[in-house]
C-alpha positions in Angstrom: 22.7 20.5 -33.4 23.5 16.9 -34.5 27.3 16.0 -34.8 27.8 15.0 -38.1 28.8 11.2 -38.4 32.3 10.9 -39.3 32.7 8.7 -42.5 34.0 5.4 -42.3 36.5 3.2 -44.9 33.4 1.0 -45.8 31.1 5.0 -46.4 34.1 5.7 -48.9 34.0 2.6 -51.0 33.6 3.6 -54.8 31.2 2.1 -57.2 32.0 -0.9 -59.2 31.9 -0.7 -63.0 28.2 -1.7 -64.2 25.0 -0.5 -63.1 24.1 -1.1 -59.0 21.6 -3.5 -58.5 17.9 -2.5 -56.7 17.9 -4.2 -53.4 15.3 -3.6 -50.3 15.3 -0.2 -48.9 16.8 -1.4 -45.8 19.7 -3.5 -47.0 23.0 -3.0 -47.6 23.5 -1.1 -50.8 25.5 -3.6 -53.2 28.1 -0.6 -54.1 29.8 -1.8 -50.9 29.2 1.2 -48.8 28.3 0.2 -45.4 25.2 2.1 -45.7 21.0 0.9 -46.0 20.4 1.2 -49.7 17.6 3.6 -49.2 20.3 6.1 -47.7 23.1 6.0 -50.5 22.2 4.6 -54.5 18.7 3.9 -53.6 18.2 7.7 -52.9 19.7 8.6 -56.5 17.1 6.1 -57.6 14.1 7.5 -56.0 14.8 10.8 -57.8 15.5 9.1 -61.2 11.7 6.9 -60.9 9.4 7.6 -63.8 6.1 9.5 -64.1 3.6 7.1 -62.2 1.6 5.3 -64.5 -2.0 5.3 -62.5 -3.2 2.0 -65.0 0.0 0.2 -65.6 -2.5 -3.2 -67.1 -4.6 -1.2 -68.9 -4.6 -3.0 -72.2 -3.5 -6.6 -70.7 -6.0 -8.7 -71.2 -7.5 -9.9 -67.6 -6.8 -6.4 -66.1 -8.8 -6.9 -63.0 -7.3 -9.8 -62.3 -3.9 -8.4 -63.0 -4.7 -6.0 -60.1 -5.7 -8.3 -57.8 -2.9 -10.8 -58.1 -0.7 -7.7 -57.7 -2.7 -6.4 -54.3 -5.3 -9.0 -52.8 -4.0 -12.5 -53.6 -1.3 -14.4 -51.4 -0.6 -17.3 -53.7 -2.0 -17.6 -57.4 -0.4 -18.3 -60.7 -1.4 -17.3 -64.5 0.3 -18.7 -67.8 1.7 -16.1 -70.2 1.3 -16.2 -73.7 4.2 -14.3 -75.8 3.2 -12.5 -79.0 5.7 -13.5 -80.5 5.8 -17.4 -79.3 8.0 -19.1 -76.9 11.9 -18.9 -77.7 13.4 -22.0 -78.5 14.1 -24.1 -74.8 11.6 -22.1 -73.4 8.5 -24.4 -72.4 6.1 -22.1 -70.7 5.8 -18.7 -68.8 4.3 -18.1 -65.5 2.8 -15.4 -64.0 3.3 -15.8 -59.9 2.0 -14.0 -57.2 5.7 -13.8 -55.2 8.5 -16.4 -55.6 11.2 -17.7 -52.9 13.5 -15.4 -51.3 11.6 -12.3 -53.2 13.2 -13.1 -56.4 11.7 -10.9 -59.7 11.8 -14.0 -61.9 13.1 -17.6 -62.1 14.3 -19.6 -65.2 13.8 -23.7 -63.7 16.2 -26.1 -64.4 13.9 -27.1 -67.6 13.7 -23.9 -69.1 10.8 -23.0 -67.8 10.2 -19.2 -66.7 8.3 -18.0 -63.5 7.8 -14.4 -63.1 6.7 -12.4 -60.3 4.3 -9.7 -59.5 4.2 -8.7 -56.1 7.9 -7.5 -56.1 9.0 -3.8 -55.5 10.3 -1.9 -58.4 12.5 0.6 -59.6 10.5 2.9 -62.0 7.0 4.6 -62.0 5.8 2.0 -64.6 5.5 -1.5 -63.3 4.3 -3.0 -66.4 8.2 -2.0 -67.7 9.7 -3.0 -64.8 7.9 -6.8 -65.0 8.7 -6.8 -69.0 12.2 -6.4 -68.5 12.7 -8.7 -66.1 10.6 -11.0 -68.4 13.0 -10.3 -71.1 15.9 -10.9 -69.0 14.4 -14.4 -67.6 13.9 -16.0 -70.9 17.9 -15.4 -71.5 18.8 -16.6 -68.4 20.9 -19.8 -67.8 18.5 -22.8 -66.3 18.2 -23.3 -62.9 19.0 -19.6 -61.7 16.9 -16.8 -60.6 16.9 -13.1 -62.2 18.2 -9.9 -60.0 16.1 -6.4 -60.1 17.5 -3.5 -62.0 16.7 -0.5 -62.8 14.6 -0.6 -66.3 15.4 1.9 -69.5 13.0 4.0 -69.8 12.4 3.4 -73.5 11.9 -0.4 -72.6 9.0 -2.2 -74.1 6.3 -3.0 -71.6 4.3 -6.3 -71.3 1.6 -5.0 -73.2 4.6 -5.3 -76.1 5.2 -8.6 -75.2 2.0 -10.6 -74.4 -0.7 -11.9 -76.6 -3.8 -9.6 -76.3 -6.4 -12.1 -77.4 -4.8 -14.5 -74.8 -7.1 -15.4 -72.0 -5.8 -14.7 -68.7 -6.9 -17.2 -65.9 -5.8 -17.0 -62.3 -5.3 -20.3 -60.7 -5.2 -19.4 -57.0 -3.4 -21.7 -54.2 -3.5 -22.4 -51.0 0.3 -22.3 -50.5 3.3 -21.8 -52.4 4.3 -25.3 -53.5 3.8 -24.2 -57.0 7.5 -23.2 -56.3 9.5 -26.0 -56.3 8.8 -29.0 -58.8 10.1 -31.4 -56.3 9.3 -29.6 -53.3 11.1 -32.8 -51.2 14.5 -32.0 -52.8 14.5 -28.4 -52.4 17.3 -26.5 -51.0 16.8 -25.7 -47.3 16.9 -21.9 -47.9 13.8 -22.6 -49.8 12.5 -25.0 -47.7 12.5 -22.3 -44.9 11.0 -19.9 -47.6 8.5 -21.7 -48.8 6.9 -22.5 -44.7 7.0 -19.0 -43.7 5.4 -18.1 -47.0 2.5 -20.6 -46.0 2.4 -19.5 -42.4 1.4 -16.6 -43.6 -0.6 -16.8 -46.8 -4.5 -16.3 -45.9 -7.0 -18.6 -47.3 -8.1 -16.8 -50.5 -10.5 -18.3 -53.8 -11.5 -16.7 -56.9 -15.2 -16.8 -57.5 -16.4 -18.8 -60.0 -19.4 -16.9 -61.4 -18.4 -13.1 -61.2 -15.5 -11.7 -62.7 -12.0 -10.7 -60.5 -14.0 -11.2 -57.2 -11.8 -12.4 -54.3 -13.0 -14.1 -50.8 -11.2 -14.1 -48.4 -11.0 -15.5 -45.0 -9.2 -13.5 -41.8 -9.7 -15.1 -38.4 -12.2 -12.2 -37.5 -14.4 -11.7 -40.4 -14.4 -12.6 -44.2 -14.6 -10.3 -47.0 -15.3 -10.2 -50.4 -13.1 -7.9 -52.9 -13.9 -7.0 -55.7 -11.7 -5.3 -58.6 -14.2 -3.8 -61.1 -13.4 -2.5 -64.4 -15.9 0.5 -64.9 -14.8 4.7 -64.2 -14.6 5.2 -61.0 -17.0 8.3 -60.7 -19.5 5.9 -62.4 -19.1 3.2 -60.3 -19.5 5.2 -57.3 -22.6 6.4 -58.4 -23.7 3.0 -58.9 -22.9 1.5 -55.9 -24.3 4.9 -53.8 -27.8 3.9 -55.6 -27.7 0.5 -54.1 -26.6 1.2 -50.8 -29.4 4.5 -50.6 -31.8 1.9 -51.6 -30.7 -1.0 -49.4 -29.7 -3.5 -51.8 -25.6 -3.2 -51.6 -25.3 -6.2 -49.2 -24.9 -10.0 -50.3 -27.2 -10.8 -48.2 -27.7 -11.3 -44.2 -25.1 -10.3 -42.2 -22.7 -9.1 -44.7 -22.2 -5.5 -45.7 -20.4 -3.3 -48.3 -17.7 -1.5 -46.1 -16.1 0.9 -48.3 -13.7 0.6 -51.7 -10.3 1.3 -52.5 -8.2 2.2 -55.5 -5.8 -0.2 -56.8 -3.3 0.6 -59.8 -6.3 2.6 -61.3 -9.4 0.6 -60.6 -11.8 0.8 -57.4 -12.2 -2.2 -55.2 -15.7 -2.3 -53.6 -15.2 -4.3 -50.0 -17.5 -6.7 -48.5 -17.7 -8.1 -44.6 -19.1 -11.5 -44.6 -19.8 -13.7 -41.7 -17.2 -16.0 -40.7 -19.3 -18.8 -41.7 -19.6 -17.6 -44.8 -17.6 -19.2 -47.0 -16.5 -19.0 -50.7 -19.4 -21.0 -52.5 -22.1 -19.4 -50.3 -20.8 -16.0 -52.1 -21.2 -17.5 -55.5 -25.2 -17.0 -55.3 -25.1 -13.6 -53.9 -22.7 -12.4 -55.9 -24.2 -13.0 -59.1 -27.4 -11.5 -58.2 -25.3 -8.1 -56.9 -23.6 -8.1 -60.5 -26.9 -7.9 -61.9 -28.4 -5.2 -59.7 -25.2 -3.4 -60.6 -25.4 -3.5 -63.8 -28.9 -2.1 -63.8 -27.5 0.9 -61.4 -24.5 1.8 -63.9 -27.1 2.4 -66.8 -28.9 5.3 -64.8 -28.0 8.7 -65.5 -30.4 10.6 -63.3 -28.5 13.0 -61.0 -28.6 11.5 -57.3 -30.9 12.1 -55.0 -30.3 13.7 -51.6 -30.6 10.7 -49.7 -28.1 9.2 -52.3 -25.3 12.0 -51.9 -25.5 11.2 -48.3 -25.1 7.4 -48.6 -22.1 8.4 -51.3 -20.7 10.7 -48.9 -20.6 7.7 -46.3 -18.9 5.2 -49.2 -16.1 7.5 -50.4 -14.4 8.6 -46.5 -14.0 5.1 -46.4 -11.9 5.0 -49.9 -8.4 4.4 -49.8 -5.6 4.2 -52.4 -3.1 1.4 -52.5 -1.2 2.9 -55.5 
């Protein structure tokens, strides 16, 4: 039997006045006690999370796209429209993929507000989580980023605060300078950020004809993703007629892999030849959308041959969140 580990000063250390701050798993808790957060206040956090909320953009306009700038997309940015208008000093909001040093939001030295998506949260219901640190951003003092917390649960959600008859249009990047302004005057800390960040970004672009599809290039292989809105049981049919009847590909040397589920909608997954690049997808795309579309309106029960090649597309299915 294990010995138990004998508690030091720092272990002791009693909580500050004011809530504790969310942190990475693995760092230091910020009550001071010596211990990884995931092993002291992060631990009473995990019990307190909220009911998982499978579609937490359901109702955003731009909800594919939502979900693939959350899972799929390294670098991208989306402009925000309030309901209620921007506050006073408050030029324009941001939606970013990630931002320097993992920070949940940033008000710029002009006022300006960048929030990001990627970032771990604290509850069961992101869409909370990224309005209140929405909320908190556009109160915050110029020039200074915004710390994770953990969210009321009786806190509006973004569907509260954004414009529903707002477009939402992804700009995607090839790196991160969409961080800094003046990208020559940064701070070294985000200097270093800001080159690992594109070190490691992969070459990604939004198609141009098809709605929320993603290429993507890996040194392998390329692949097309694809977040589509439509039920899931549905869409599976769908695809299983296409594949049973050979037409699921984009064409030679590419095939459909497989799907997985992403904050509540499937993503059907494409291999492409390496030479296949992000306009040659535009084409082949299109035409798939259009054989799809014909596939989702039949409501004959599957064949046998069809069960089989459905059988063969959900094993491969995998769930993200």
């Amino acid at each position: 039997m294990a010995k138990k580990r004998p508690q030091t000063k720092a272990a002791k250390a009693q909580l500050k006045d004011g809530p504790i701050p969310v942190v990475g798993a693995r760092e230091p808790c910020p009550c001071g006690s010596g211990r990884r957060y995931k092993a002291c206040h992060g631990r009473a956090a995990a019990h307190a999370v909220t009911e998982l909320v499978q579609r937490p953009f359901e109702g955003l306009a731009g909800e594919c796209d939502w979900v693939a700038l959350r899972e799929l997309v390294p670098a991208a940015t989306a402009e925000l429209t309030l309901k209620d208008g921007l506050p006073e000093g408050v030029p324009s909001v941001t939606l970013a993929t990630v931002l320097p040093m993992a920070w949940p939001a940033l008000r710029r030295d002009d006022g300006s507000v960048l929030l990001a998506l990627q970032n771990d949260t604290s509850s069961g219901d992101l869409s909370r989580d990224l309005a209140d640190t929405l909320r908190r951003a556009l109160t915050a003092e110029p020039g200074n980023p915004v710390a994770a917390q953990r969210v009321p649960a009786d806190g509006p959600r973004l569907q509260d605060l954004l414009d529903p008859d707002a477009a939402f249009t992804p700009v995607v990047h090839s790196g991160f300078e969409f961080w800094v302004p003046d990208a020559q005057n940064a701070s070294a800390e985000v200097t270093a950020s800001l080159e690992r960040a594109n070190a490691a970004a992969i070459p990604t672009a939004l198609l141009s004809g098809t709605d929320a599809a993603y290429w993507c290039e890996t040194p392998e292989k390329n692949h097309l993703r694809w977040v589509m809105p439509y039920p899931e049981e549905k869409l599976l049919d769908a695809l299983t007629r296409l594949h049973a009847a050979g037409t699921s590909s984009l064409g030679e040397g590419t095939r459909l892999v497989g799907s997985f589920r992403a904050h509540g909608l499937t993503v059907p997954v494409w291999d492409l030849p390496s030479a296949m690049g992000a306009e040659e997808c535009e084409k082949p795309a299109a035409e798939f959308a259009e054989r799809l579309t014909a596939a989702l309106a039949v409501d004959a029960p599957l064949t046998g041959d069809e069960r089989r090649a459905r059988g063969g597309l959900t094993n491969r299915q995998v769930t993200l969140s």
